[in-house]
N, C-alpha and C positions, 0 to 999 in steps of 0.2 A: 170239640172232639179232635185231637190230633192224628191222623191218619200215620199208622204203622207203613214203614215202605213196603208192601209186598213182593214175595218172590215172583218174580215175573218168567213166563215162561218164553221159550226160541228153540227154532226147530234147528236143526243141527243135524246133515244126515240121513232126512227124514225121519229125525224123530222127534222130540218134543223132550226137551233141556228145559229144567226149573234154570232160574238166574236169580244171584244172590246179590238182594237191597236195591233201592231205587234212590234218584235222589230230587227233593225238591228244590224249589224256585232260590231259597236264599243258597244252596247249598253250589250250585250253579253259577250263580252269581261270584261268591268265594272264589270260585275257582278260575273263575274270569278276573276277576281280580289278582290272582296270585299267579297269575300267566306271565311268564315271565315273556311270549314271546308281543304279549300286549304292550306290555311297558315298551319293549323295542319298537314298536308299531308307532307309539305314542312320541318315541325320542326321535324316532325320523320326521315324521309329523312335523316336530317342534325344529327340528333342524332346517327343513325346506322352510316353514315361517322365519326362522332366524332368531327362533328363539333360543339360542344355544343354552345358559346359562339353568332352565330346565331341564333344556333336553340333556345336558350332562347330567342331572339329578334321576331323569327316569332310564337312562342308559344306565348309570349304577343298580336303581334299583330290578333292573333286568335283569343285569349280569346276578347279582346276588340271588334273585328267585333263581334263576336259572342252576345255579350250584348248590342250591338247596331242596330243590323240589327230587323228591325221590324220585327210584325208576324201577323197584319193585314192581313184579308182575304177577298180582295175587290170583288167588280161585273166583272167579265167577259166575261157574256154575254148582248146584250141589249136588252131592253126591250122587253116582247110577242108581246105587241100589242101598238098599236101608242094611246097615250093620250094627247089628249088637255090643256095645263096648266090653260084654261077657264073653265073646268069642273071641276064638284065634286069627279069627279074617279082620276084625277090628286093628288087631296086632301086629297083624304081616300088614295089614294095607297100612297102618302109617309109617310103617318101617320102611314100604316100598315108594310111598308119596313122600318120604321126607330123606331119606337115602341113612336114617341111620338103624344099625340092627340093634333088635332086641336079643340082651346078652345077659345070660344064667350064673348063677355061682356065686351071686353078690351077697356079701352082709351091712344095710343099710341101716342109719340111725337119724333120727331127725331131733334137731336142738330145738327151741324157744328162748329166744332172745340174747343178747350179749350176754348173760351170764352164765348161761349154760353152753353157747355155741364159740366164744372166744377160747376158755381153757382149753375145748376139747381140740380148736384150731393150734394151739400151742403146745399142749403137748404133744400132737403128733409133727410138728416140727422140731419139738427134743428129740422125737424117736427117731429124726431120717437117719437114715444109714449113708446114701449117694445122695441123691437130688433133690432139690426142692425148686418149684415153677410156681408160680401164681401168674393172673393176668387178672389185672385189678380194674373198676372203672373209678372206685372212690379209694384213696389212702390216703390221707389229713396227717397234718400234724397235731400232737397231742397225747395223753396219756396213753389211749390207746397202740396209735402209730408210733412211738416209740419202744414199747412194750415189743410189738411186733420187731420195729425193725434193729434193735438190741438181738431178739431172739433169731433174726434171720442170717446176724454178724457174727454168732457167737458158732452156730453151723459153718459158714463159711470160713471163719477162722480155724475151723476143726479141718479141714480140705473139703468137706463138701460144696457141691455146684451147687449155687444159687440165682437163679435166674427171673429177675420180676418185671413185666411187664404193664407197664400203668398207663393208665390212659392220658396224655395229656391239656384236656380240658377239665375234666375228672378229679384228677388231682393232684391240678393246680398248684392246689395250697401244702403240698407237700411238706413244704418248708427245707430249710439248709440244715437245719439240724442234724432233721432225720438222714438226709442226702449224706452229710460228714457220714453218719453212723455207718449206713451202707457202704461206703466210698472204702473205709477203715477198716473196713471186715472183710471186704476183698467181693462181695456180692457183685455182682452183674444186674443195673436196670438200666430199661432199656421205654422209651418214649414213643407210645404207641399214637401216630399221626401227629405230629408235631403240627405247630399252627406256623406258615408262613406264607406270601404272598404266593409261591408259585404251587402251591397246594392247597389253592382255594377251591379246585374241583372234587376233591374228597376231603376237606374239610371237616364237613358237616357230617360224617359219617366217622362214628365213633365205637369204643369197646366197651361194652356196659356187662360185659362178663365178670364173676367174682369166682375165680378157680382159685382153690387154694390144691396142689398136688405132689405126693411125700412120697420118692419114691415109686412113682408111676401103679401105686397101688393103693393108695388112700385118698381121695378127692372129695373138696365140700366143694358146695356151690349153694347158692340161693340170693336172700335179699339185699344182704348185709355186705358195706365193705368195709374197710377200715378204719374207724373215725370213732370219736366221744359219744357220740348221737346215741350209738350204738349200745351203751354201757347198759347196764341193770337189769331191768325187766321189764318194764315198758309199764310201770306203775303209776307215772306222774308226764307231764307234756314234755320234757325234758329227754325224755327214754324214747327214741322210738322202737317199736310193737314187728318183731322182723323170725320168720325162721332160716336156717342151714341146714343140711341135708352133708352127712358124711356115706361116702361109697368106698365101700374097701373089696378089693373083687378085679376080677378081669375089667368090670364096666369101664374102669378108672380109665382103661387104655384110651376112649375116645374121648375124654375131656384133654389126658394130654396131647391127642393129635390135635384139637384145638387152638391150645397153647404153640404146639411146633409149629402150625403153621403161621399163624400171626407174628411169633416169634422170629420166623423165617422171612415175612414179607419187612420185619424191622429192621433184624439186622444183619441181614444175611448169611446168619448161624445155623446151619440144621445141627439137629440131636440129632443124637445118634448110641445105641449100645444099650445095655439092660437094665441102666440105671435108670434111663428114662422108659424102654419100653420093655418092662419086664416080661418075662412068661408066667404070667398070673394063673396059681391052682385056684379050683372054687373054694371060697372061703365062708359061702353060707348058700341059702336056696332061692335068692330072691333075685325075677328077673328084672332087668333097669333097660331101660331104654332113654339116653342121653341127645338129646337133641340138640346141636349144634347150630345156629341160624347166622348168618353171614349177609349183609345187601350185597355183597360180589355173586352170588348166585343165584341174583334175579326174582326167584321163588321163595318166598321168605317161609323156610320151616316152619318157625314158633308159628306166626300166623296160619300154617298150615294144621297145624296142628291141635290147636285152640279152634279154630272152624270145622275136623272133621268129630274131636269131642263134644263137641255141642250138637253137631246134626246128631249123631248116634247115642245122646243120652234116652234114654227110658224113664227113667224114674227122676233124677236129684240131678239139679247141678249146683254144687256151691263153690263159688267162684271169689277168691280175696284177692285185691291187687287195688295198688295206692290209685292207679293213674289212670282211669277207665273210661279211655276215650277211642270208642270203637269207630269205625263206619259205618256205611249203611249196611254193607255185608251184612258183617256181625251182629247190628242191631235186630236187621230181618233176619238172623237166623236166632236168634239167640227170641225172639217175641213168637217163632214160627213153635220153638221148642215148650213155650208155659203156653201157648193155645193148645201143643196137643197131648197136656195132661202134666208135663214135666215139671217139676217145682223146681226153679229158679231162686235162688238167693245170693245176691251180689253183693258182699262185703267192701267198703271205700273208703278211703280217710276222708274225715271231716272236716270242718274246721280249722283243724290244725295240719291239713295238709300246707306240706312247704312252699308249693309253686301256686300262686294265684292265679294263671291262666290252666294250667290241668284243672283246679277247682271250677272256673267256668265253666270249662268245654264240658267239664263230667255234670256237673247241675244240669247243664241246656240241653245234656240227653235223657234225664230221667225219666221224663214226658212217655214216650213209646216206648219204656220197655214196661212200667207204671200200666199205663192201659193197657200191653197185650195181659197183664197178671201178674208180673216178675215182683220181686219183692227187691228195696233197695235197705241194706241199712250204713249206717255210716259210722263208724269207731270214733268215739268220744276221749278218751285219756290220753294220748299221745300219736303221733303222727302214726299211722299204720302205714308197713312200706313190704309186708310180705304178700309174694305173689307163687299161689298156691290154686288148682282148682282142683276138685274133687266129681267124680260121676258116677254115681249108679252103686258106691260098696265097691267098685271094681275097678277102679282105672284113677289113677292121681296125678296129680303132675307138681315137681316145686322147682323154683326156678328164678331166669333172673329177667324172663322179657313180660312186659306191661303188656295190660289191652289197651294199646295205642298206633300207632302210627309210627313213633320214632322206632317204641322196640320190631315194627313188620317192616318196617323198610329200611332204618338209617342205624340199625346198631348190630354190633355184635354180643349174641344175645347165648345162654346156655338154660337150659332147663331139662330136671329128668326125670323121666315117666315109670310111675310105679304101676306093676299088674300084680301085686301083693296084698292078699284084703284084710291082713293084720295092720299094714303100714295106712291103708287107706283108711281102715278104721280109726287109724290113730290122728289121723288127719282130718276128717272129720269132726271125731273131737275136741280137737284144737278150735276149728272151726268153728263150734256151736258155744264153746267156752267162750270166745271171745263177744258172740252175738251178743251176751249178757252186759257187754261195754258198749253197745250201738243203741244210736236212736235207730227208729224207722221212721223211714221214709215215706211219707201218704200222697196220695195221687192228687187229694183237696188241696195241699197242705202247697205241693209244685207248680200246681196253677194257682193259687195267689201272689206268687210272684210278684214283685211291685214293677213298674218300666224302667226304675233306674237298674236292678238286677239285669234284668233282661237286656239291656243295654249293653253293661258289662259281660255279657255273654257273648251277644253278637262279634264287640269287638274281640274276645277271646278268640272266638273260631277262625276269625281270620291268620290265625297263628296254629288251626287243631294242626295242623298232620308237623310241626315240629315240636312237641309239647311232648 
């Protein structure tokens, strides 16, 4: 029997505070292991013996953990008082725990896959009129990425501002090609964290936002960024299985502050003027709430936000996302919520997920969420990379940060929250459609495990919180 970490309680105040997740002996262990300030302990150590030639090997590996180890300052306690994800208090309190408002007037559409979410991304870069921003974490070269960045030259050429922000670790592989295209077109990109020796301290902290914004009035966001992968319909292993999310409406305004800021920290440019921040009429009835997550602000939103929908689910939570590597928080809240009635169903790529240490770290957790009841299944057909949760008929969220660690501490991260129960219906259904391409996952089936698996886990974990 695997012991669930229970919420533990601490008085606080004199009063008696639940505390979210526990952690065990290997977990512990991990961490003493990835201390960076041990390694240093261990290189002095080895310096007083005279063993220098090590001790310069674990003085690197010091320094490295040390600028890698996040410094996110997440929720540890849960919630005062229980809210309803039906209520308005559900909706002000994450407005006011996450500092972003919920804004009215919006008309939202959500695509399924590069075949229906790429066009709709292109033609509304025919429509700009002034601006067009993006702030990319993947743009490839390839059929797709030149498509795009033909379509980004051909605006710029017209005198429109083009402004693209890419990440680059992200994307890398950009290529010269596509660079000429944009370079020729007269667009503006701009290298968000460049990698070099004297910016090893934020390094590791990267932009895994996919804004695409026309105009300061039309905004996608979600799983997908610019690359081949993306093509089709996610029919065959080749396609991967991704939604987008179009906002057209006042909301748009805070994905571009977004962008301006990051933009601002790159190149020293601020926007300015109506082309990027227009005075937006309402353009339909649908409120959005766009959550912004940054590791510059200590309190990592998304994570904030993903932890107070699962305390205050009631009924459902079904939760899709490739990379599903929680802590123990999440894991005791997310097992606290199928003991007390809630039906949990956690969608994950299988198989064909692309990174082999996320596949580890998410196997070696299936265990405890498995015995609190939760259901696991796992998308069979192609890499699954859309990150979507749904609660209760009444609260959605789609978006671009993971249940993990890099997206709560080391990324910057966009996602936005529907209180629309046509749109969450629709989301939903996307949802249950896809079940029909999953195994499940059985509780027998995870404890037979063999040792060499389990093995491969262990070693994985030693790497969860940058995965």
């Amino acid at each position: 029997m695997i012991a669930v970490p229970e919420i533990q309680a601490q008085v606080v105040g004199g009063r008696t505070r639940k505390r979210l997740g526990g952690r065990d002996s290997w977990d512990r262990l991990r961490g003493l292991i990835r201390a960076w300030w041990a390694w240093l302990a261990v290189a002095l150590f080895l310096i007083e013996r005279g063993y220098w030639p090590v001790a310069v090997l674990s003085g690197i590996v010091s320094v490295a953990l040390y600028h890698t180890s996040p410094s996110v300052h997440p929720a540890i306690f849960a919630l005062e008082s229980a809210i309803d994800t039906a209520t308005a208090d559900f909706r002000t309190t994450l407005a006011g725990m996450t500092g972003m408002p919920l804004v009215g007037g919006n008309r939202v559409t959500i695509y399924n896959n590069g075949d229906e979410f790429y066009p709709a991304m292109l033609n509304a870069i025919e429509s700009a009129e002034s601006t067009i921003t993006m702030e990319q974490h993947i743009f490839w070269s390839g059929r797709i990425g030149r498509r795009f960045a033909k379509a980004f030259a051909a605006k710029a050429h017209e005198g429109k501002a083009v402004k693209l922000l890419v990440d680059a670790v992200g994307s890398a592989r950009l290529g010269g090609e596509i660079l000429d295209i944009l370079e020729k077109g007269g667009c503006q990109l701009a290298w968000f964290r460049p990698i070099h020796w004297y910016t090893a301290g934020r390094a590791n902290q990267r932009t895994h936002r996919k804004s695409l914004i026309i105009d300061g009035r039309i905004g996608f966001t979600g799983g997908a960024g610019l690359a081949d992968k993306w093509l089709g319909s996610a029919a065959h292993d080749c396609g991967w299985r991704d939604v987008q999310i179009c906002v057209e409406g006042p909301a748009v305004l805070v994905q571009q502050t977004g962008f301006a800021q990051n933009w601002l920290v790159t190149t020293g440019d601020m926007l300015s003027g109506r082309g990027y921040f227009p005075v937006s009429q309402p353009v339909g009835n649908v409120q959005v709430q766009t959550i912004q997550s940054s590791p510059s602000a200590g309190a990592c939103a998304a994570g904030t936000m993903y932890l107070m929908a699962v305390q205050c689910a009631r009924k459902y939570l079904f939760i899709a996302n490739p990379y599903f590597i929680p802590d123990s928080r999440v894991i005791s809240t997310l097992a606290a919520a199928s003991r007390r009635g809630v039906t949990v169903k956690l969608m994950v790529a299988g198989n064909r997920n692309d990174m082999w240490w996320a596949r580890q770290n998410s196997v070696r957790l299936y265990g405890k969420l498995l015995e609190a009841g939760a259901e696991i299944y796992e998308f069979q057909p192609s890499m699954l990379h859309q990150k979507t949760m749904v609660v209760d008929g009444v609260w959605a969220t789609v978006g671009t940060a993971n249940f993990d660690n890099r997206s709560f501490a080391l990324s910057e991260e966009t996602n936005v929250c529907l209180h629309d129960e046509s749109l969450v219906k629709q989301l939903r259904q996307i949802f249950e459609a896809d079940l029909a391409a999953c195994r499940k996952v059985e509780l027998s089936e995870w404890r037979r495990r063999g040792s060499l698996q389990r093995t491969k886990e262990r070693m994985a974990s030693l790497i969860e919180d940058q995965v």
